[in-house]
C-alpha positions as CSV (number, residue, x, y, z in Angstrom):
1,X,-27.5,1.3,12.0
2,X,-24.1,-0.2,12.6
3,X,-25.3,-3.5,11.0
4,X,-26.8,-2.0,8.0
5,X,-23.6,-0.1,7.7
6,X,-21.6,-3.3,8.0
7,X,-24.4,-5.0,5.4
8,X,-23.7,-2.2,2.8
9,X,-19.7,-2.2,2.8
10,X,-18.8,-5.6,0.7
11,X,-15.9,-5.6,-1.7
12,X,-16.6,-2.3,-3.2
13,X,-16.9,-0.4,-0.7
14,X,-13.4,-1.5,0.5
15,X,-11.6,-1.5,-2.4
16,X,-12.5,1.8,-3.2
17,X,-11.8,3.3,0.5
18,X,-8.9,1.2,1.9
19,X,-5.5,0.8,1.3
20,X,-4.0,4.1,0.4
21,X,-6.3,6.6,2.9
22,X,-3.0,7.6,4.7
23,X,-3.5,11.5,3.4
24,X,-6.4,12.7,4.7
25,X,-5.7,15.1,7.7
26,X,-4.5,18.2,6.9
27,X,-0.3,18.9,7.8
28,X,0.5,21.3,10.8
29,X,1.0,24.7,9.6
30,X,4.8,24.3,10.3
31,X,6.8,22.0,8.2
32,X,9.1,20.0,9.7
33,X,13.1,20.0,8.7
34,X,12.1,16.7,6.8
35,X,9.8,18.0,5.1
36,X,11.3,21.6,4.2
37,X,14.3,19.1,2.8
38,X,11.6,17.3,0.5
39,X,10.3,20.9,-1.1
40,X,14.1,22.1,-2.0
41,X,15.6,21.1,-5.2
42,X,14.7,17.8,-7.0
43,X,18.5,16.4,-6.9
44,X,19.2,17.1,-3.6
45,X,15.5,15.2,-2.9
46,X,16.3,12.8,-5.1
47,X,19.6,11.9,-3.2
48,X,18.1,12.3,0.4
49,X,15.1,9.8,-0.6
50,X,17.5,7.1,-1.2
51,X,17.5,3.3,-2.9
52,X,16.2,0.1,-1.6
53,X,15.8,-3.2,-2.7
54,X,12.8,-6.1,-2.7
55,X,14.6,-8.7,-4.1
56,X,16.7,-7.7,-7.0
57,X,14.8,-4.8,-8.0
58,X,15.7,-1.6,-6.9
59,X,13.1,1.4,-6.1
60,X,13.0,4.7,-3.9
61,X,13.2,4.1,0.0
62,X,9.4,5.5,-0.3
63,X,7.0,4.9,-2.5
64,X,3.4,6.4,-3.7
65,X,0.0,4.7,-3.7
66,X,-2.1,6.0,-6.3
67,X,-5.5,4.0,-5.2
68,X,-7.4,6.7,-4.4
69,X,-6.7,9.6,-7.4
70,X,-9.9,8.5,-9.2
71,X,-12.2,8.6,-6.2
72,X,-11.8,9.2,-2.3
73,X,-14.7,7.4,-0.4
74,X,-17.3,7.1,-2.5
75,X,-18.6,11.0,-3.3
76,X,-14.9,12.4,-3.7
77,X,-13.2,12.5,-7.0
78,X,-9.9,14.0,-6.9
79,X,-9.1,16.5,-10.0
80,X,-7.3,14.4,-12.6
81,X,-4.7,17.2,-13.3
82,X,-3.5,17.3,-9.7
83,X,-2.9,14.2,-9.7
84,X,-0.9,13.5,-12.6
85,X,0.9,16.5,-10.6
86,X,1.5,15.0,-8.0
87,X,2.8,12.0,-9.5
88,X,5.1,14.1,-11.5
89,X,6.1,16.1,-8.6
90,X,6.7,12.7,-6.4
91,X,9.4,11.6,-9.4
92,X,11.0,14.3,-9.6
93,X,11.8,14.5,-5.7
94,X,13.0,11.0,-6.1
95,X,10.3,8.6,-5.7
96,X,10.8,5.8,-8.4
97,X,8.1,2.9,-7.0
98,X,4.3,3.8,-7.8
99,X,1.2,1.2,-6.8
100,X,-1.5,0.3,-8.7
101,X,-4.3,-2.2,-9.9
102,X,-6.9,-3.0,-11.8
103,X,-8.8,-2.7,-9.4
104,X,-8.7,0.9,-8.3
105,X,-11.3,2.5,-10.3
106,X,-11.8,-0.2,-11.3
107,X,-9.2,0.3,-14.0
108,X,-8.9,4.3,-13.9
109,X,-6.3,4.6,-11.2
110,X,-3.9,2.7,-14.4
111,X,-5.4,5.3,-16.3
112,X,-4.6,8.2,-14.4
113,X,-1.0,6.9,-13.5
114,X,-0.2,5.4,-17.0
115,X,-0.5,9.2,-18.4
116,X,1.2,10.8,-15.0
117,X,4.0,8.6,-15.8
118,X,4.5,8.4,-19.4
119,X,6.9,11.4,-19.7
120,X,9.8,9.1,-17.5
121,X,8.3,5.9,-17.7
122,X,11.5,4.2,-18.2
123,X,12.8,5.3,-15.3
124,X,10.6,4.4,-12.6
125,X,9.0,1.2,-11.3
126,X,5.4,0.6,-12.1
127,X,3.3,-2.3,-9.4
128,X,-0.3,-3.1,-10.7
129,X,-2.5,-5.9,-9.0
130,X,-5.2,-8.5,-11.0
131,X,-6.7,-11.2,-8.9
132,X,-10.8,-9.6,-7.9
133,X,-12.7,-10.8,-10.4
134,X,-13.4,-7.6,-12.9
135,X,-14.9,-7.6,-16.6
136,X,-12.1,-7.0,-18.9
137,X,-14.1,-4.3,-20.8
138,X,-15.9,-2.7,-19.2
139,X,-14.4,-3.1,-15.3
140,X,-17.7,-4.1,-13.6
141,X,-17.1,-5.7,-10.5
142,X,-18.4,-9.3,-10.6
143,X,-18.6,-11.8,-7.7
144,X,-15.5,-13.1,-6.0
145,X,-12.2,-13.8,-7.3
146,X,-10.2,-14.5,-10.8
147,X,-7.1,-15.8,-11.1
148,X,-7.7,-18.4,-14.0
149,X,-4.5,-18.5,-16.0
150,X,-6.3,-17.5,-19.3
151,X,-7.5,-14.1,-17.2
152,X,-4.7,-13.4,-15.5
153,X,-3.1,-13.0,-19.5
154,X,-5.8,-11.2,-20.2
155,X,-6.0,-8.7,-17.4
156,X,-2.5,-7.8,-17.8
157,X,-3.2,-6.9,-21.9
158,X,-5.5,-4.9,-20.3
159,X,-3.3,-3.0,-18.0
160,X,-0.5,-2.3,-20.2
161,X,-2.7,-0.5,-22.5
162,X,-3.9,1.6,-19.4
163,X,-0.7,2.5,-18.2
164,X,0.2,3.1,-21.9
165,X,3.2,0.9,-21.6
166,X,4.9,-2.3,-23.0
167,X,5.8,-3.8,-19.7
168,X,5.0,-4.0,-15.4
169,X,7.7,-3.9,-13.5
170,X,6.1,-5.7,-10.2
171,X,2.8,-7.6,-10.9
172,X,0.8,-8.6,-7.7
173,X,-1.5,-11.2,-7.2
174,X,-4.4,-9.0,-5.4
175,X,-5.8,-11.7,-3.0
176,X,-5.0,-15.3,-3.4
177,X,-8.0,-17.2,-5.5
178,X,-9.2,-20.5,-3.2
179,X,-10.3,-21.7,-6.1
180,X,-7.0,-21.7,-8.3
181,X,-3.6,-23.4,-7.5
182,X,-0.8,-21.0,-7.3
183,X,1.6,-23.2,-9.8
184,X,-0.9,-22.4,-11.9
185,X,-0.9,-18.5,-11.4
186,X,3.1,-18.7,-11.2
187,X,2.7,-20.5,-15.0
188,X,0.7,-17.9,-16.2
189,X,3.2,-15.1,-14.9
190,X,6.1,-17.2,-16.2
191,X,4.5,-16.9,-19.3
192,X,4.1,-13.1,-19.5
193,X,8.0,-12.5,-17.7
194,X,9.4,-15.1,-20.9
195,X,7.4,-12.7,-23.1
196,X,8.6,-9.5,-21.3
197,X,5.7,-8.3,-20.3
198,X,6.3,-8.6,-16.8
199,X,9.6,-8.4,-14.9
200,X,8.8,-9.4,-11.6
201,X,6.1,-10.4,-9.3
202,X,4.3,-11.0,-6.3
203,X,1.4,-11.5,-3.7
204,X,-0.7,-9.9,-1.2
205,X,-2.6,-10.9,2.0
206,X,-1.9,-14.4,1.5
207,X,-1.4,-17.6,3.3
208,X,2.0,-18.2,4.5
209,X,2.2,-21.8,2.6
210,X,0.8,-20.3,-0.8
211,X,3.9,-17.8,-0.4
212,X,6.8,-21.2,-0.6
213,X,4.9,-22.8,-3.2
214,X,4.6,-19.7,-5.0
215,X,8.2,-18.9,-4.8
216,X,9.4,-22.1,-5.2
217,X,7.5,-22.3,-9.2
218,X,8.4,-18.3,-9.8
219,X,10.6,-16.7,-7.4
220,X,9.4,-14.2,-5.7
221,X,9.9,-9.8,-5.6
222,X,7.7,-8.9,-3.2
223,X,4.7,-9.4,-0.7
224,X,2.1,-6.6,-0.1
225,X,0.6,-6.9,3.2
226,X,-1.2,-4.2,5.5
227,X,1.5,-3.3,8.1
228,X,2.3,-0.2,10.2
229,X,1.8,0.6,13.8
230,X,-1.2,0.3,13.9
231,X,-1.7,-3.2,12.6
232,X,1.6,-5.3,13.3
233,X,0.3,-8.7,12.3
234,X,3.0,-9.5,9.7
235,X,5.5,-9.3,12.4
236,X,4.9,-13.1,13.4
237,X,5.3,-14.8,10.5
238,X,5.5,-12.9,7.1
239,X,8.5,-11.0,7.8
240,X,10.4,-13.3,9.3
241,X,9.3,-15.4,6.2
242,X,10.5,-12.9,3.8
243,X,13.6,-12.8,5.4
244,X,14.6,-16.3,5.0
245,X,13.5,-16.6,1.2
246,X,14.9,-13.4,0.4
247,X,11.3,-11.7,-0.6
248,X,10.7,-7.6,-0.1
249,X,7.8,-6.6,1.7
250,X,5.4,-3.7,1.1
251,X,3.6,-2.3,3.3
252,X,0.2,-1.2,2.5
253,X,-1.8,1.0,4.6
254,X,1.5,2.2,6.2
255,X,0.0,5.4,8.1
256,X,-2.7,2.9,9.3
257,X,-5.2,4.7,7.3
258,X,-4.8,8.1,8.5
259,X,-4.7,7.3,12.2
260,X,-1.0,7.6,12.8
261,X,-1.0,11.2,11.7
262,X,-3.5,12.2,14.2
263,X,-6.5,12.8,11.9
264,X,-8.6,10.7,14.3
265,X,-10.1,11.3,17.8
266,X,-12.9,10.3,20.0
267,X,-15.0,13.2,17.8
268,X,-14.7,11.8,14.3
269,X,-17.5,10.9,12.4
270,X,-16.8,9.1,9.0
271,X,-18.3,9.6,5.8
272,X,-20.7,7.0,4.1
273,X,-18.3,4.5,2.2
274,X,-15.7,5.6,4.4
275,X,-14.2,1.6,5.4
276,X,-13.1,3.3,8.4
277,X,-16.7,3.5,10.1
278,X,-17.0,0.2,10.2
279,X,-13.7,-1.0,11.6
280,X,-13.7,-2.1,15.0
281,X,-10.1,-0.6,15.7
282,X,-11.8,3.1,15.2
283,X,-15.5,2.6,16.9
284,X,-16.0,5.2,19.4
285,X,-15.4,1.8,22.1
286,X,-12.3,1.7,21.0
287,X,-10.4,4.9,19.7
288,X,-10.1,6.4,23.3
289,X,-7.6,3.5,24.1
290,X,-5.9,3.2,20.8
291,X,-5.2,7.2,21.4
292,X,-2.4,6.2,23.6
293,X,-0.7,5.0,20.0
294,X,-0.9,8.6,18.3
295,X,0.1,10.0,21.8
296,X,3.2,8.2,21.5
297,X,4.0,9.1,17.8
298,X,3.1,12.5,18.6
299,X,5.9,12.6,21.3
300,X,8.5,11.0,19.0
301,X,7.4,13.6,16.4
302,X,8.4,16.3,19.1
303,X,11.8,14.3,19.9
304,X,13.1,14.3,15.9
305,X,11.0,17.4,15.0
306,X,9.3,15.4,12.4
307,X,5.1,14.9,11.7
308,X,3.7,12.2,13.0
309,X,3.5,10.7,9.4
310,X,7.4,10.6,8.9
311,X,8.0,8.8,12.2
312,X,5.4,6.2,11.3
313,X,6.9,5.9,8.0
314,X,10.9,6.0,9.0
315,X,9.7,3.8,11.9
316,X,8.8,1.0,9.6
317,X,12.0,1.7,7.2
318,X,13.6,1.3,10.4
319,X,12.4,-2.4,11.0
320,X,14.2,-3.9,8.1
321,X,16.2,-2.4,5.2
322,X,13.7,-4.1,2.6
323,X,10.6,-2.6,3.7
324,X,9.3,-0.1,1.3
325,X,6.3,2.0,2.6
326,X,3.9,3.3,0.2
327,X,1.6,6.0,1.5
328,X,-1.4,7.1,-0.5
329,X,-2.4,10.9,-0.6
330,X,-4.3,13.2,-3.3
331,X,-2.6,15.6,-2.0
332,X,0.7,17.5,-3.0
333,X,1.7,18.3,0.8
334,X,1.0,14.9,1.8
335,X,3.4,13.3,-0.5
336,X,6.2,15.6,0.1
337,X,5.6,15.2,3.7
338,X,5.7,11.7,3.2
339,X,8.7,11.1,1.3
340,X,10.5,13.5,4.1
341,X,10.3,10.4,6.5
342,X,13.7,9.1,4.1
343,X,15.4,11.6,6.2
344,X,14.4,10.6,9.6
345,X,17.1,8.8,11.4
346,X,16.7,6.1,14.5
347,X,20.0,4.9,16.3
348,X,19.8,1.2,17.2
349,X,18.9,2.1,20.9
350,X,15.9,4.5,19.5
351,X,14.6,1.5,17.8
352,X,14.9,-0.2,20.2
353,X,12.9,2.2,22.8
354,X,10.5,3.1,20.0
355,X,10.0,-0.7,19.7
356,X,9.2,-1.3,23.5
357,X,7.0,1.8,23.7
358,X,4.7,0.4,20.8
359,X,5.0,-2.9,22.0
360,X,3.2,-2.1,25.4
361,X,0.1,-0.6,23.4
362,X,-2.4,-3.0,23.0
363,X,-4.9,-1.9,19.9
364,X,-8.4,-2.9,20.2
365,X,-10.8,-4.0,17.6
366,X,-10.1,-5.8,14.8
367,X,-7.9,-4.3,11.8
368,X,-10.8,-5.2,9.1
369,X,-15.0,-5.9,8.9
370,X,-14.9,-9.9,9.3
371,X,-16.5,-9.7,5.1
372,X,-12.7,-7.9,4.1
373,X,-11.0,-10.4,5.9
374,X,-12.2,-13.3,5.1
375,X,-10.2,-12.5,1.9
376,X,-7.1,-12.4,3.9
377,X,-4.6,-15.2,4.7
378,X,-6.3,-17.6,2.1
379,X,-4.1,-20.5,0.8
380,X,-4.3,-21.8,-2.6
381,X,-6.0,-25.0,-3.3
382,X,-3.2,-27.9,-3.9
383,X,-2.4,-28.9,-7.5
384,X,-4.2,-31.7,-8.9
C-alpha cells in the first residue's frame, strides 16, 4: 500500500499539498499574550509585526502563504470569501509580503489573492513563482519543467492579469530548469524588470552554483527554500551563502508542515493526497522519535507563554534578521496566531540554549518522497 501510495503522489500531488500546510491543527482554547496582541487594533498590530528586509525590499517581519486557499489536500476547497478575509484581515494587522504561483491551483491561488488584495495593492508586496511547466490557458499540468525565456514572458502576462495587477514585486524561479541556463532565465527577467513588470526576483530549491551565476547576470532579492526546525538543511550552505552575497531568504514550510505545532502524533492518519503520508520524517517508524522535537517546542511555548507555532516561527526570525517566514493557513486564527510570533522575544543566551537543544535532536526520515526531491538542489546547465 505504501508503494502505490508513493506511485500515486508525483508533481501534483505535491504541489497541491506541500508548502504552505503549516495551519492545520486547531489553536489551544487559550490564546497566548502574542496572540491576544495580534487580535487588538490594526495599528498597534501593524507596529508590533514590524519591517524586514531581503535585499533592498522591505516587507512585514511575517509573511502569508496563500498556496492552499483554492484547495487543501486534494478533496478540501476552502470558501473563497474566507479567504479573501483572511487576506484582508492579515494586511490590516500588518502583514505586507503575500506568496504565490502559478502553480497553486494551478493558477487560482493568483486568482483568489489578486482579488483579496486589490483594495491596497499598492501597498503590499506581492511573490508569485513560474518555472513547472503549465499550459498558459488553460493551467494543465504538463510534464517537467519550463523556464524557456519566451515562457517565462509569457507566464508572467499571465499572472499579472490574475492578480489583476500591472506589476510583481518578487518573481521566483519555482525549481531550477536542467534543461535551461540561468543567464538565460536572468535575461528574460531583465527583460520584464526594464519593462516594469517585475521589480525583483529570485529562486527556490536550487543548486548553490546556479544561485552565483544567477546573481552575478541579475542580482538577486531572495531565495525560497524549505527551512524550519524541522528540516534545517539550508543551514550548511544556503544561508551562509546568502549572507555573503547579500540575498534574503524565505522560508517555506516554516511550521514544518504542521508538525511544529503539535498536530501530529504516533495516532495520525493522513488523508489521501495528503504529501505528508508519504514522507519518511512522519511514518509511524519515525514520528515517535521526532516527538522529542514538538516536546521541546512545547516546553519553550510554556517558558514565553507563546503556541508552539510562534516559537517555531520567532525561532527562525531569531536565526538571522533577513529571514522572513511565511506560514500558510485557511484559517483566520491561524494567521493571527502566526503573525503574533513578531512579538516573541529571544535574548542572545535563549538562542543560544534553544539552538543547542534543537541541535541534539536528530530527525529521522527524509524531509521529501525521493520523486519531490529529485527537483531539489538542481543546477542549471552551463551557457553555450
Amino acid at each position: 500500500m505504501a508503494d502505490q501510495q508513493k506511485m500515486t503522489l508525483g508533481r501534483r500531488s505535491f504541489l497541491g499539498a506541500a508548502g504552505s500546510l503549516a495551519a492545520t491543527p486547531l489553536l489551544d482554547a487559550g490564546l497566548s499574550p502574542a496572540l491576544a496582541q495580534s487580535t487588538s487594533t490594526a495599528g498597534s498590530s501593524a507596529s508590533a509585526l514590524g519591517r524586514r528586509k531581503l535585499g533592498s525590499l522591505e516587507v512585514s517581519s511575517v509573511g502569508l502563504g496563500v498556496q492552499n486557499m483554492s484547495r487543501t489536500y486534494q478533496t478540501t476547497i476552502p470558501n473563497r470569501a474566507e479567504m479573501i478575509g483572511i487576506i484582508r484581515a492579515a494586511h490590516e494587522r500588518g502583514v505586507t509580503f503575500y506568496d504565490a504561483a502559478e502553480a497553486y491551483g494551478p493558477h487560482e491561488v493568483e486568482r483568489i489573492l489578486g482579488e483579496g488584495v486589490q483594495p491596497f495593492r499598492n501597498q503590499i508586496v506581492v511573490a508569485s513563482k513560474f518555472g513547472w511547466n503549465i499550459d498558459l490557458e488553460t493551467g494543465k499540468r504538463l510534464p517537467e519543467l519550463n523556464s524557456r525565456p519566451e515562457h517565462v514572458k509569457l507566464a508572467v502576462e499571465g499572472m499579472l492579469k490574475r492578480l489583476r495587477t500591472d506589476h510583481i514585486d518578487l518573481l521566483y524561479q519555482h525549481r531550477v530548469d536542467p534543461q535551461v541556463p540561468i543567464e538565460d532565465v536572468a535575461g528574460a527577467v531583465k527583460e520584464l524588470v526594464a519593462q516594469g513588470k517585475v521589480l525583483h526576483w529570485g529562486l527556490s530549491e536550487m543548486g548553490l552554483n546556479t544561485v552565483r551565476r544567477a546573481h552575478a547576470e541579475l542580482p538577486l532579492t531572495a531565495v525560497q527554500n524549505e527551512y524550519s526546525m524541522l528540516w534545517r538543511g539550508p543551514e550548511e550552505a544556503v544561508i551562509p551563502l546568502c549572507e555573503e552575497l547579500g540575498i534574503g531568504f524565505v522560508p517555506w514550510s516554516p511550521l514544518g508542515v504542521g508538525f511544529l505545532t503539535g498536530a501530529i502524533d504516533e495516532r495520525t492518519r493522513f488523508a489521501e493526497g495528503d504529501i505528508r503520508g508519504v514522507e519518511a520524517r512522519f511514518s509511524s517508524e519515525n514520528v515517535p522519535n521526532n516527538l522529542a522535537l514538538v516536546a521541546l517546542v512545547k516546553t519553550w511555548a510554556d517558558r514565553k507563554k507563546a503556541t508552539p507555532a510562534q516559537i517555531a516561527l520567532a525561532w527562525l526570525m531569531a536565526q538571522k534578521p533577513w529571514i522572513v517566514p511565511i506560514p500558510g493557513t485557511t484559517q483566520m486564527a491561524h494567521m493571527l496566531a502566526n503573525i503574533g510570533a513578531a512579538s516573541i522575544h529571544f535574548e542572545p543566551d535563549e538562542v543560544a540554549e534553544l539552538n543547542k537543544a534543537v541541535a541534539a535532536i536528530q530527525i529521522n526520515g527524509a524531509r521529501l518522497p525521493d520523486q519531490v526531491l529529485v527537483f531539489s538542489g538542481v543546477e542549471a546547465p552551463p551557457r553555450t
